[in-house]
N, CA, C and O atoms as a GROMACS GRO file, in nm:
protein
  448
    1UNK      N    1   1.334   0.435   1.721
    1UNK     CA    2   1.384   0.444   1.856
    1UNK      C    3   1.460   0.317   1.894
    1UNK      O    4   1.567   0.329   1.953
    2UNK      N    5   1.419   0.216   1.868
    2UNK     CA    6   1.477   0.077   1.862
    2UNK      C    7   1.619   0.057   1.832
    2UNK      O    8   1.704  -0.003   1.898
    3UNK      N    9   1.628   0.125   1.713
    3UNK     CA   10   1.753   0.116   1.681
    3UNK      C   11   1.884   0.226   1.721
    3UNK      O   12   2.006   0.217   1.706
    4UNK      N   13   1.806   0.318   1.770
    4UNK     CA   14   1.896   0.372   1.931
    4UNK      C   15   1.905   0.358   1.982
    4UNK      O   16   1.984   0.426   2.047
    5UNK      N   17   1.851   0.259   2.033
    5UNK     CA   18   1.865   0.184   2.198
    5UNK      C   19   1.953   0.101   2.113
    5UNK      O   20   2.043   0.073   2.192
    6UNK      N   21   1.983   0.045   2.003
    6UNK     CA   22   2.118  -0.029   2.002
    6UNK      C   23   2.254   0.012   1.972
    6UNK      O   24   2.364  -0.044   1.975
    7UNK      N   25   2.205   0.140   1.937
    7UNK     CA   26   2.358   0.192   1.916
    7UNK      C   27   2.392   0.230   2.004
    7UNK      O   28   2.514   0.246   2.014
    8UNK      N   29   2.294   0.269   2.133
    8UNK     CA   30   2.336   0.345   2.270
    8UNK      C   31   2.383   0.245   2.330
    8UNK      O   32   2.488   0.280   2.384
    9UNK      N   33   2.356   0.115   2.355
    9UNK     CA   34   2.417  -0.012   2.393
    9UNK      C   35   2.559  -0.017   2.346
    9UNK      O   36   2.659  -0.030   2.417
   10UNK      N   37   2.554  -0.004   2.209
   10UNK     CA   38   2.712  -0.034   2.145
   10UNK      C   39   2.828   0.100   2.202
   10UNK      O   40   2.949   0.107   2.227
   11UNK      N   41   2.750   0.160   2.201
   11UNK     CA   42   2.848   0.337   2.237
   11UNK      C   43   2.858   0.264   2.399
   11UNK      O   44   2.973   0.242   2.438
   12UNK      N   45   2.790   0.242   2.456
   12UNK     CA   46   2.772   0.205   2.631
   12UNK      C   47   2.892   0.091   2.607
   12UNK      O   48   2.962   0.104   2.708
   13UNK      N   49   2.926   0.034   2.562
   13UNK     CA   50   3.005  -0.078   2.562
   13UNK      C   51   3.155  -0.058   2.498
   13UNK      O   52   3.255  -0.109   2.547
   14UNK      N   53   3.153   0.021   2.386
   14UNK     CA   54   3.277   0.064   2.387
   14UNK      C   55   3.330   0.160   2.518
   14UNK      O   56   3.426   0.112   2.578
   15UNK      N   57   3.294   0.250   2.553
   15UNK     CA   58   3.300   0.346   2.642
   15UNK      C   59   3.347   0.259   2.782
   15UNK      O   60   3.430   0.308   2.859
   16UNK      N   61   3.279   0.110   2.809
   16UNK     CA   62   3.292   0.055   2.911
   16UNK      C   63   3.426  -0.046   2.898
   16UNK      O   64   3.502  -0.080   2.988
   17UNK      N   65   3.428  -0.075   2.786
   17UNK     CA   66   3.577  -0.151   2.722
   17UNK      C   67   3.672  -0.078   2.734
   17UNK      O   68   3.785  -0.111   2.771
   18UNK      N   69   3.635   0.025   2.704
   18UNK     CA   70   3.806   0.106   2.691
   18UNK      C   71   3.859   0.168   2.766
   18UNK      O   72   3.968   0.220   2.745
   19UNK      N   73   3.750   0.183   2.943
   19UNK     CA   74   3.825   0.265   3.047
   19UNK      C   75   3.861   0.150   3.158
   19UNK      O   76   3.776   0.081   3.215
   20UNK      N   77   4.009   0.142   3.178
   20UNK     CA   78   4.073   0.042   3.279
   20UNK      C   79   4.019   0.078   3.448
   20UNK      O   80   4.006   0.181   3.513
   21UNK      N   81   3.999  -0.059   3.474
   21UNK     CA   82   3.993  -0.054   3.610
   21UNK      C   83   4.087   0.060   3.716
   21UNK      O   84   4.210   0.057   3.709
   22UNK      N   85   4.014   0.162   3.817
   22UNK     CA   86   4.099   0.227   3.841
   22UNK      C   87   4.247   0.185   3.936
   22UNK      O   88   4.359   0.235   3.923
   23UNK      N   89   4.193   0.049   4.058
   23UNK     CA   90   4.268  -0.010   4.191
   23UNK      C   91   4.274  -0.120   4.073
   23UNK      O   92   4.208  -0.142   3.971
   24UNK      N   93   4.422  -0.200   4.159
   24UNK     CA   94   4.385  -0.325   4.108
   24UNK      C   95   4.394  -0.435   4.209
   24UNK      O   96   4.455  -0.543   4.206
   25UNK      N   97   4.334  -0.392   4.282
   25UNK     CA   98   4.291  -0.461   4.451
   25UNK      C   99   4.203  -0.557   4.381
   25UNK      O  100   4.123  -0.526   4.292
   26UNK      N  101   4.225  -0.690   4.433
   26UNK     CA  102   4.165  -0.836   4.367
   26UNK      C  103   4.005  -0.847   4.379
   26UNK      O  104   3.934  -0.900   4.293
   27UNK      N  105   3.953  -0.780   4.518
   27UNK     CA  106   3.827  -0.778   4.556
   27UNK      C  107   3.750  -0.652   4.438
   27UNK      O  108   3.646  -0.685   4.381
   28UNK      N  109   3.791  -0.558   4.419
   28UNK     CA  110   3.738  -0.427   4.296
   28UNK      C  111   3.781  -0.492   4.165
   28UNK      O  112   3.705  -0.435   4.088
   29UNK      N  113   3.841  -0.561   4.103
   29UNK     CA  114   3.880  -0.628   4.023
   29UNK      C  115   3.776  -0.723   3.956
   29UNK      O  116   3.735  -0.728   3.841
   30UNK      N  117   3.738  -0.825   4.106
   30UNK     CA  118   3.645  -0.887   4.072
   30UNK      C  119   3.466  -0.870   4.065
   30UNK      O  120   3.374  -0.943   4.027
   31UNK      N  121   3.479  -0.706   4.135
   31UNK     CA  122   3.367  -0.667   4.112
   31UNK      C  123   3.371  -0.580   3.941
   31UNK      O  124   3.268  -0.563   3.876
   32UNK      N  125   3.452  -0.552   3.912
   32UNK     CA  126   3.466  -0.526   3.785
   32UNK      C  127   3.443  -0.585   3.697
   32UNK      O  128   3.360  -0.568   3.608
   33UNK      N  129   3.546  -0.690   3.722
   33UNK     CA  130   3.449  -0.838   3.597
   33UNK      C  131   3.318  -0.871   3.596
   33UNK      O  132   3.237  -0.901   3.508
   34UNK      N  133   3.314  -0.860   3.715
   34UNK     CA  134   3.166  -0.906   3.758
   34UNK      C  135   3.048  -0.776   3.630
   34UNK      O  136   2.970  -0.795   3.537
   35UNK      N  137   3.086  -0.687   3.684
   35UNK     CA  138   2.977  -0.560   3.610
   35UNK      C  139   3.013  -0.570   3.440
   35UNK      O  140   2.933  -0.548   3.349
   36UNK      N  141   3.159  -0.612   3.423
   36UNK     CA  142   3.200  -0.633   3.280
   36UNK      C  143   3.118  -0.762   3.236
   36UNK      O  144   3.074  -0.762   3.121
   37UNK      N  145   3.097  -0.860   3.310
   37UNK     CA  146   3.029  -1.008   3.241
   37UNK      C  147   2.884  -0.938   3.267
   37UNK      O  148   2.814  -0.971   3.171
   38UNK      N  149   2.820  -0.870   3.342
   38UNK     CA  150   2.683  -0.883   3.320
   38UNK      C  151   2.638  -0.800   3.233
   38UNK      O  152   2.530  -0.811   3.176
   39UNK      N  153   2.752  -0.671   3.210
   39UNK     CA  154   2.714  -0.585   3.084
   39UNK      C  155   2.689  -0.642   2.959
   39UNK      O  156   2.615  -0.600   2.870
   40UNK      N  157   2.780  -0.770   2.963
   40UNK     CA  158   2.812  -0.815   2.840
   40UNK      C  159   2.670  -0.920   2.806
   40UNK      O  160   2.634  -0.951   2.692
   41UNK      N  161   2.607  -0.960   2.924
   41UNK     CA  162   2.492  -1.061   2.925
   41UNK      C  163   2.384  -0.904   2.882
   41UNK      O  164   2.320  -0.913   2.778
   42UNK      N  165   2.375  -0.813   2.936
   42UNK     CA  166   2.271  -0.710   2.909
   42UNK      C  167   2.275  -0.699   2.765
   42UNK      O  168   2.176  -0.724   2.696
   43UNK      N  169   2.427  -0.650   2.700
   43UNK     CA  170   2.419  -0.640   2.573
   43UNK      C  171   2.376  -0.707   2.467
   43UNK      O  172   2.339  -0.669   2.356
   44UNK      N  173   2.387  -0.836   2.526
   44UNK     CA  174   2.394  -0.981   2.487
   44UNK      C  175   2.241  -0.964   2.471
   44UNK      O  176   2.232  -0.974   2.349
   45UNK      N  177   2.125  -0.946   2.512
   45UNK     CA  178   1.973  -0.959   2.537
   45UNK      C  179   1.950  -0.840   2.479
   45UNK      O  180   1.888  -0.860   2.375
   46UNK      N  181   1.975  -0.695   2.503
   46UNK     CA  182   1.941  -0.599   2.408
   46UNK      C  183   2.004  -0.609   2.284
   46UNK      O  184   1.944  -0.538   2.204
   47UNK      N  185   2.098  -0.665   2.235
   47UNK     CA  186   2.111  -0.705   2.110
   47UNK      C  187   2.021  -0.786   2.014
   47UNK      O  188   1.980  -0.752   1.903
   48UNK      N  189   1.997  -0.915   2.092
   48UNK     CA  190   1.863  -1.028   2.057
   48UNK      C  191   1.726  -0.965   2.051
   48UNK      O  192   1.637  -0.997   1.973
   49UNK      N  193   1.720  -0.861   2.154
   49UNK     CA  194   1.561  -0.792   2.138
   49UNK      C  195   1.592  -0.692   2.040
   49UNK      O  196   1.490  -0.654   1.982
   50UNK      N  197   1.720  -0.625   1.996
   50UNK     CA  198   1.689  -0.556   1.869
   50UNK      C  199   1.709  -0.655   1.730
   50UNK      O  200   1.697  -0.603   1.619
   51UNK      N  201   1.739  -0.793   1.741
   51UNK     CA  202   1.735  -0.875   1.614
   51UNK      C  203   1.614  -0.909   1.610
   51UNK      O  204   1.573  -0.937   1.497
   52UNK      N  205   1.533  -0.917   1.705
   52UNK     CA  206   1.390  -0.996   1.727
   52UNK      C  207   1.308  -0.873   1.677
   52UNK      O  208   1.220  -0.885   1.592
   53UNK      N  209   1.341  -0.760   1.731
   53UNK     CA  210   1.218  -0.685   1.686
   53UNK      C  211   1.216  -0.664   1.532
   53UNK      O  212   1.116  -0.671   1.462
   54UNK      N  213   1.393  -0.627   1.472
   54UNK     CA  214   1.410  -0.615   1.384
   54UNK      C  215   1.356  -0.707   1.264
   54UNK      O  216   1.312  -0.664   1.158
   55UNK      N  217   1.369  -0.849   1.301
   55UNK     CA  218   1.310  -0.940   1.213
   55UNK      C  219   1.113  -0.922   1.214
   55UNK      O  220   1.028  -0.954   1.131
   56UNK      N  221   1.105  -0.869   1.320
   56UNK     CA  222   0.965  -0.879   1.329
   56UNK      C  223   0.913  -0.766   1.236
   56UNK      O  224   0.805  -0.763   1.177
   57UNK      N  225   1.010  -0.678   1.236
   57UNK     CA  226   0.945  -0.541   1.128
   57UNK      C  227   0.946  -0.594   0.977
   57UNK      O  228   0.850  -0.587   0.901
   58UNK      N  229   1.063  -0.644   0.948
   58UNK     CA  230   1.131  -0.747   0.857
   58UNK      C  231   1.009  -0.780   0.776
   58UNK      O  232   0.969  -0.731   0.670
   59UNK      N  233   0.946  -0.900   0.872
   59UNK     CA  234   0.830  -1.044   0.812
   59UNK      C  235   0.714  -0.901   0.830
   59UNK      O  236   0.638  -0.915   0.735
   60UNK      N  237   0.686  -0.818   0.882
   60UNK     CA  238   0.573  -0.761   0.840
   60UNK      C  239   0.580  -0.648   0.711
   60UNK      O  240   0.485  -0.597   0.653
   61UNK      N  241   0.686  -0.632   0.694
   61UNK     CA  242   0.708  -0.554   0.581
   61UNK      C  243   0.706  -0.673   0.458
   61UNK      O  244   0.655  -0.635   0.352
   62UNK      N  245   0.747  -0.788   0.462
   62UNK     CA  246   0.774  -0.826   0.358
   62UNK      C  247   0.599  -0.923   0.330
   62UNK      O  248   0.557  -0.964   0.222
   63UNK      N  249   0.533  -0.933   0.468
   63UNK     CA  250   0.388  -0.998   0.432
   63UNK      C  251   0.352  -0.849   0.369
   63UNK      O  252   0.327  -0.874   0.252
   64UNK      N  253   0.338  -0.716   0.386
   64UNK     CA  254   0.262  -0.625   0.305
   64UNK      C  255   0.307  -0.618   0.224
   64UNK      O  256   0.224  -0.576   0.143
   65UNK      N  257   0.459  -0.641   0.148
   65UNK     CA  258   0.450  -0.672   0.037
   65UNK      C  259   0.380  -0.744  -0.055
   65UNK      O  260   0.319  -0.718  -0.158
   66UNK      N  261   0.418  -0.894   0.045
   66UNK     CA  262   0.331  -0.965  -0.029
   66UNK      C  263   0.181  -0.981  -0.071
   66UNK      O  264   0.137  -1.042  -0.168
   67UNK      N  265   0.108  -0.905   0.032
   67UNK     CA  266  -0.006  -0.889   0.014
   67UNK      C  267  -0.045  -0.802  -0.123
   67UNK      O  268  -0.130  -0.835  -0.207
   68UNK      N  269   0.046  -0.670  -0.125
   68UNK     CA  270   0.060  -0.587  -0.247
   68UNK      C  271   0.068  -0.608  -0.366
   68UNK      O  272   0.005  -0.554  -0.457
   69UNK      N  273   0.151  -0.694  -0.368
   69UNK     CA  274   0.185  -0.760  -0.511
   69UNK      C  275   0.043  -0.869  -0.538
   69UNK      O  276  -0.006  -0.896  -0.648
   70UNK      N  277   0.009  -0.907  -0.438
   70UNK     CA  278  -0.091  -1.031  -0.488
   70UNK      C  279  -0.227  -0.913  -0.533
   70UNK      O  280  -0.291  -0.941  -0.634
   71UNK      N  281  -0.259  -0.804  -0.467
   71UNK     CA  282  -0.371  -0.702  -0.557
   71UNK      C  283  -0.335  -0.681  -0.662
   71UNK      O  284  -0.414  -0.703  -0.754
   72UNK      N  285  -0.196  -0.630  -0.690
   72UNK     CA  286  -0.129  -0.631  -0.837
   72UNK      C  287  -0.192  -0.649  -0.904
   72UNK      O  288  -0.273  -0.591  -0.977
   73UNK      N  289  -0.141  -0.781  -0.875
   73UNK     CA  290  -0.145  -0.951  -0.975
   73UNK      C  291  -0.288  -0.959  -0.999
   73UNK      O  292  -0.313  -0.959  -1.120
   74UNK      N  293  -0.401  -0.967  -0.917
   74UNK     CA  294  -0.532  -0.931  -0.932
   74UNK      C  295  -0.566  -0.818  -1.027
   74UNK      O  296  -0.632  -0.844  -1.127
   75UNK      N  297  -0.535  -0.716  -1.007
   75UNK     CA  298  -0.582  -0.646  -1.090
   75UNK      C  299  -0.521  -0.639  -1.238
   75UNK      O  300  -0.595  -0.608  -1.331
   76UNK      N  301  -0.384  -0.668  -1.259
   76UNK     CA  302  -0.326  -0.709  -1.380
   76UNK      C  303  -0.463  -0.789  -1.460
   76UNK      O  304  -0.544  -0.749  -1.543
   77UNK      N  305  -0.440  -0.938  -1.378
   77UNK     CA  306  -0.578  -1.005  -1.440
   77UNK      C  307  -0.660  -0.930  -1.519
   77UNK      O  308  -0.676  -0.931  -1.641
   78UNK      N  309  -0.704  -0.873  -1.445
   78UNK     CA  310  -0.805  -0.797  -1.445
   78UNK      C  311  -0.847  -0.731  -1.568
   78UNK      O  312  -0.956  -0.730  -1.625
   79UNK      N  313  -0.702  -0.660  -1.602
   79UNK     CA  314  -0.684  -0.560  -1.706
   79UNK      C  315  -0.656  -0.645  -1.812
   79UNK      O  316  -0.672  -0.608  -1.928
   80UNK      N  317  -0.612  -0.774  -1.779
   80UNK     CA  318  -0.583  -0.811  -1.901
   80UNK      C  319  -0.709  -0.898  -1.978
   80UNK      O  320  -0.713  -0.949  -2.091
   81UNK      N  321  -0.805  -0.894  -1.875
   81UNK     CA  322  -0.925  -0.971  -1.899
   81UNK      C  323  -1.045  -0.917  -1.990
   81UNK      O  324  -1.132  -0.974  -2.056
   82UNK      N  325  -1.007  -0.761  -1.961
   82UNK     CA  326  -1.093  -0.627  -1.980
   82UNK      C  327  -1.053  -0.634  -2.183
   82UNK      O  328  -1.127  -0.630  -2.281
   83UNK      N  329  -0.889  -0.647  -2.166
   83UNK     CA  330  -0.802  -0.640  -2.291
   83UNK      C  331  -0.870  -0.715  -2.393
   83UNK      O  332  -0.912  -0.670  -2.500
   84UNK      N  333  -0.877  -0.836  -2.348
   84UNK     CA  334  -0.920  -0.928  -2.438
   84UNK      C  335  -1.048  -0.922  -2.509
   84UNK      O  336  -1.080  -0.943  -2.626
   85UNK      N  337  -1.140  -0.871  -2.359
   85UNK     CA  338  -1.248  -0.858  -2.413
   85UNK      C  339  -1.265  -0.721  -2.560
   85UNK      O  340  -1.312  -0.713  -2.674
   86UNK      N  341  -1.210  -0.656  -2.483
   86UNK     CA  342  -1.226  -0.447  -2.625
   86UNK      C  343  -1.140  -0.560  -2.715
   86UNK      O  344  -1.184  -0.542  -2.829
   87UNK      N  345  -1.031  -0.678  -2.723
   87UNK     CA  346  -1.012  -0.742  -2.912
   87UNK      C  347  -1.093  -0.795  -2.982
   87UNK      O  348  -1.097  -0.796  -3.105
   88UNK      N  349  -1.197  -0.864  -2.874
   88UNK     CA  350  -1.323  -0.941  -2.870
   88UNK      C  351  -1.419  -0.833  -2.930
   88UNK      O  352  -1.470  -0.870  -3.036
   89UNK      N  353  -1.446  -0.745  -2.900
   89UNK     CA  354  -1.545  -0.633  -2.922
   89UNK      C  355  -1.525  -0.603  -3.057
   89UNK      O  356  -1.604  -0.630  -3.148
   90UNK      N  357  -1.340  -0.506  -3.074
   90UNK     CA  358  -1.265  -0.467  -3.222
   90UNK      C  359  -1.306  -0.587  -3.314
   90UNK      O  360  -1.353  -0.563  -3.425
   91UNK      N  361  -1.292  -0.705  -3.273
   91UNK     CA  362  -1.256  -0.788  -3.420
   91UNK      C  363  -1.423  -0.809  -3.477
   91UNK      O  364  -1.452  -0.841  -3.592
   92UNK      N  365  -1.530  -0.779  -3.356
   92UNK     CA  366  -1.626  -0.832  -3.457
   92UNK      C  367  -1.700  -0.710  -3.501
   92UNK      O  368  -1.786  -0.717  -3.589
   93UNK      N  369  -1.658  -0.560  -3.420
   93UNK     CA  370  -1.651  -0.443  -3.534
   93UNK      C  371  -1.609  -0.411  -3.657
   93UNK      O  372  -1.681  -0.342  -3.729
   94UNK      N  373  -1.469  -0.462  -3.706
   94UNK     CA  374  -1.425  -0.520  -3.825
   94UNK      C  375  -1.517  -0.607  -3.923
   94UNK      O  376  -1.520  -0.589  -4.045
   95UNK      N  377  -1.573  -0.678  -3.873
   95UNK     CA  378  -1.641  -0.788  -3.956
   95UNK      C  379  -1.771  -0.748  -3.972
   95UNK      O  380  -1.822  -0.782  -4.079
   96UNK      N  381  -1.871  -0.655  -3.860
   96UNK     CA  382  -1.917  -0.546  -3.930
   96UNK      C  383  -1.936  -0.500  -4.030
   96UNK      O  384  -2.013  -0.530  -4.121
   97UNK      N  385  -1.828  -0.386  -4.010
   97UNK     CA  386  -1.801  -0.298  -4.130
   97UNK      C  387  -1.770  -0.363  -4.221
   97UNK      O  388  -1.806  -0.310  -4.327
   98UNK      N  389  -1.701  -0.491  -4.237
   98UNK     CA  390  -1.657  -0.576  -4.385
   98UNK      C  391  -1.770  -0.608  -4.433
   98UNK      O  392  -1.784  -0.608  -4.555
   99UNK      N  393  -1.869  -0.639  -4.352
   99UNK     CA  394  -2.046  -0.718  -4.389
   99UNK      C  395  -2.113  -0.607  -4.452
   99UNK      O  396  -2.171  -0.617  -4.560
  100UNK      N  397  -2.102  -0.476  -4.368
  100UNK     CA  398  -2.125  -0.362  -4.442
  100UNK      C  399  -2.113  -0.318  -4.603
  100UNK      O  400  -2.190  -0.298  -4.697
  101UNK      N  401  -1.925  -0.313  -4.568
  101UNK     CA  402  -1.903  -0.296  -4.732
  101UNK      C  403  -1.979  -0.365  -4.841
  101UNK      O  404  -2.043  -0.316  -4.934
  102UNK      N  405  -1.956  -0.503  -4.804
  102UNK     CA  406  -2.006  -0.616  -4.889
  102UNK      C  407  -2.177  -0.593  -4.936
  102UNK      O  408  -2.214  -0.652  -5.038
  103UNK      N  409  -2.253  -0.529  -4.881
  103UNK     CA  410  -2.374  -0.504  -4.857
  103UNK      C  411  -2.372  -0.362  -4.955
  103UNK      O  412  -2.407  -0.337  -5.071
  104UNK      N  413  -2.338  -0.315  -4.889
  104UNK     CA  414  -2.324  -0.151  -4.981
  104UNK      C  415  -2.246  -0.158  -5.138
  104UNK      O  416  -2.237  -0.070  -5.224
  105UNK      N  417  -2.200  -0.287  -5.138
  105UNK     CA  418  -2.093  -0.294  -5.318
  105UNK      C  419  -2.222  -0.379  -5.368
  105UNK      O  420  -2.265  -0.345  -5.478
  106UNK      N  421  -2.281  -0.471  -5.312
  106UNK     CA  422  -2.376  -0.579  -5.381
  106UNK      C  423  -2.521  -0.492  -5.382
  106UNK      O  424  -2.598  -0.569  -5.439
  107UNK      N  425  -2.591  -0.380  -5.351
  107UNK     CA  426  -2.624  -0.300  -5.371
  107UNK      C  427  -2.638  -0.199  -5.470
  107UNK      O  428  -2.745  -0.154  -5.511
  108UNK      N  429  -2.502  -0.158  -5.513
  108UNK     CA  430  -2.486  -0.058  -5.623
  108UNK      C  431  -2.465  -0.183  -5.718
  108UNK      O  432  -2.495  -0.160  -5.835
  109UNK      N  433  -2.424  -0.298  -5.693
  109UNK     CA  434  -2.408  -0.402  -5.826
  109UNK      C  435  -2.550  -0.391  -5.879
  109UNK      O  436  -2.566  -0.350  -5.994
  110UNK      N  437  -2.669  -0.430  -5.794
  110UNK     CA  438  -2.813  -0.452  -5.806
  110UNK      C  439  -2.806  -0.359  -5.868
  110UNK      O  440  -2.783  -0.381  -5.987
  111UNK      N  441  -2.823  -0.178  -5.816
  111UNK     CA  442  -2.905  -0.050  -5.875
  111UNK      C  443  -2.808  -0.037  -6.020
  111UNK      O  444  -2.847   0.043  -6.105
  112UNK      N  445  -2.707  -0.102  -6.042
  112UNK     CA  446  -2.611  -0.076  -6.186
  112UNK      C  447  -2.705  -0.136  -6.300
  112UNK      O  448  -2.668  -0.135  -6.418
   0.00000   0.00000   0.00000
């Protein structure tokens, strides 16, 4: 909605730019300018409150990013911690079964 209220500002302002004063009696003239400078101060402030809000959506989108990425990153850890451990687990399953073999050949050496 925010960001219709700024385009409705910008449409409000072209629309107000581009239709000429109808008299050009000095006193309607200067009430003209007059409504032309304060439009331009209105626009001027609904412009700033749609940069302000805009930045404000901005920094909260980009803190939940950041927050996001930092669980990531946590749980990456995580996985990679898990990783190490199942090589930790594999390699001394390997050595195992090698202790095994070795056991089961020095065995049939004995019963030979």
């Amino acid at each position: 909605m925010r960001k219709n209220q700024c385009k409705k500002a910008k449409n409000s302002q072209n629309q107000n730019a581009s239709s000429p004063p109808n008299d050009h009696n000095s006193s309607l003239a200067k009430e003209q300018n007059w409504m032309e400078n304060e439009f331009d101060e209105l626009t001027e402030v609904g412009f700033r409150r749609c940069v302000i809000t805009n930045s404000s959506e901005l920094k909260e989108h980009v803190l939940t990013q950041c927050k996001e990425a930092k669980n990531l990153e946590k749980q990456l850890e995580e996985l990679l911690t898990r990783m190490t451990s199942l090589e930790k687990n594999i390699n001394d399953l390997m050595e195992l079964k090698n202790t095994a073999q070795e056991l089961r050949e020095a065995y049939t050496r004995i019963n030979s």
